[in-house]
N, C-alpha and C positions, 0 to 999 in steps of 0.2 A: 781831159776836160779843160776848154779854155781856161776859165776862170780860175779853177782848182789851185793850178801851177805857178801862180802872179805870185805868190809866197805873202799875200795881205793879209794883216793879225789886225784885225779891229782894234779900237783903242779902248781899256777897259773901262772909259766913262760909258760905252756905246750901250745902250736897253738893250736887253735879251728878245729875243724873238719873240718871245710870250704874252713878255710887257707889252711891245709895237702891238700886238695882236688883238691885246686888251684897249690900249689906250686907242686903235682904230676902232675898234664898235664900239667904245663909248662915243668918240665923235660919230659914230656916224650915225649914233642912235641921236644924239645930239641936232647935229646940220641935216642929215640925210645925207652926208657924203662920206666916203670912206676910203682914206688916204690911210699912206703909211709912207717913213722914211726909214732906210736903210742902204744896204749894199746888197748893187745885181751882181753878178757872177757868169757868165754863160757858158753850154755845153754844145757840143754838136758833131765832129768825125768819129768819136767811139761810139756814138750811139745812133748814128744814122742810119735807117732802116730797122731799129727797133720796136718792139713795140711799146706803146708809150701805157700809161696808168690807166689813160682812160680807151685804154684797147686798140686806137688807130698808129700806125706806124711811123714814127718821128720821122720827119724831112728838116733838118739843120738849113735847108734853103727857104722854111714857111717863114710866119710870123708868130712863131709859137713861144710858151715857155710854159714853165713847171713852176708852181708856187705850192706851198705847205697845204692850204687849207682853202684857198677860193675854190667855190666849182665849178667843174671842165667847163668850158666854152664860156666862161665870162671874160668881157672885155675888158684889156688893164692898158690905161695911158702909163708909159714907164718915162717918166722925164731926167735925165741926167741935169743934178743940181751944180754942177759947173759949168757945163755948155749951154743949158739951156733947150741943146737937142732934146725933141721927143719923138716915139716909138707908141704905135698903139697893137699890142701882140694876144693871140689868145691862149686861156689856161689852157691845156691839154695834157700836163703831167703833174707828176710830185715831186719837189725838192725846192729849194738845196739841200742838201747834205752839207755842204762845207759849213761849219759854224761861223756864224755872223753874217749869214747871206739872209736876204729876205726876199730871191728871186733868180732863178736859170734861166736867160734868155734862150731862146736859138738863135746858133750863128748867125745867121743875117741881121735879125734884130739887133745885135749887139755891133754888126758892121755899120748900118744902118744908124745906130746911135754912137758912134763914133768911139765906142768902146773894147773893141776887139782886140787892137793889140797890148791892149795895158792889160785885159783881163779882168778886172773890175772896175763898175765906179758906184758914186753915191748917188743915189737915184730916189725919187719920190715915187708911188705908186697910185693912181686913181681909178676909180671902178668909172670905166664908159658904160655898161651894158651887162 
């Protein structure tokens, strides 16, 4: 997995998953919107042509990714908070698994967001759809 290998240890002031999780539907029970900040990650040659959580077959070439708990087919702006690039990709799996991730691009999306060969960056997340 891309991201996996970057060797990146979050910094331990960083909120746990859980927290982000909470303090997102509290805003968004709040605004009506539902963001969250953390770290993307991406996956995509080990796992192309498998099949994904929600049962259709990962393409590392879509617009996809795998987040913990949104569900399948919801629309997520993924904007990297350094460049400024943004990425609009849809849920179709489960993960990350790496800790301190709050989101697996697929390959493209993460070429596309100009994050591919560093392996992660700090990214904000917003619900399109």
């Amino acid at each position: 997995m891309g991201g996996e290998t970057s060797g990146y240890v979050p910094p331990k002031s960083e909120k746990s998953y859980g927290d982000q999780q909470k303090d997102a539907t509290e805003q968004h029970k709040q605004t009506g919107k539902h963001e969250m900040t953390g770290v993307a990650s991406w996956y995509g040659p080990g796992f192309h042509g498998k099949t994904t959580a929600n049962g259709e077959k990962f393409n590392q070439n879509a617009m996809t990714a795998a987040h913990k708990t949104l569900p399948f087919n919801t629309k997520v702006k993924v904007t990297d908070l350094d460049t400024k690039k943004s990425v609009v990709v849809r849920i179709n799996d489960r993960g990350p698994y790496a800790k301190g991730r709050i989101i697996d691009l697929s390959k493209k999306a993460a070429d596309k967001l100009g994050m591919k060969d560093k392996g992660h960056a700090n990214v904000k997340l917003e619900i399109v759809k």
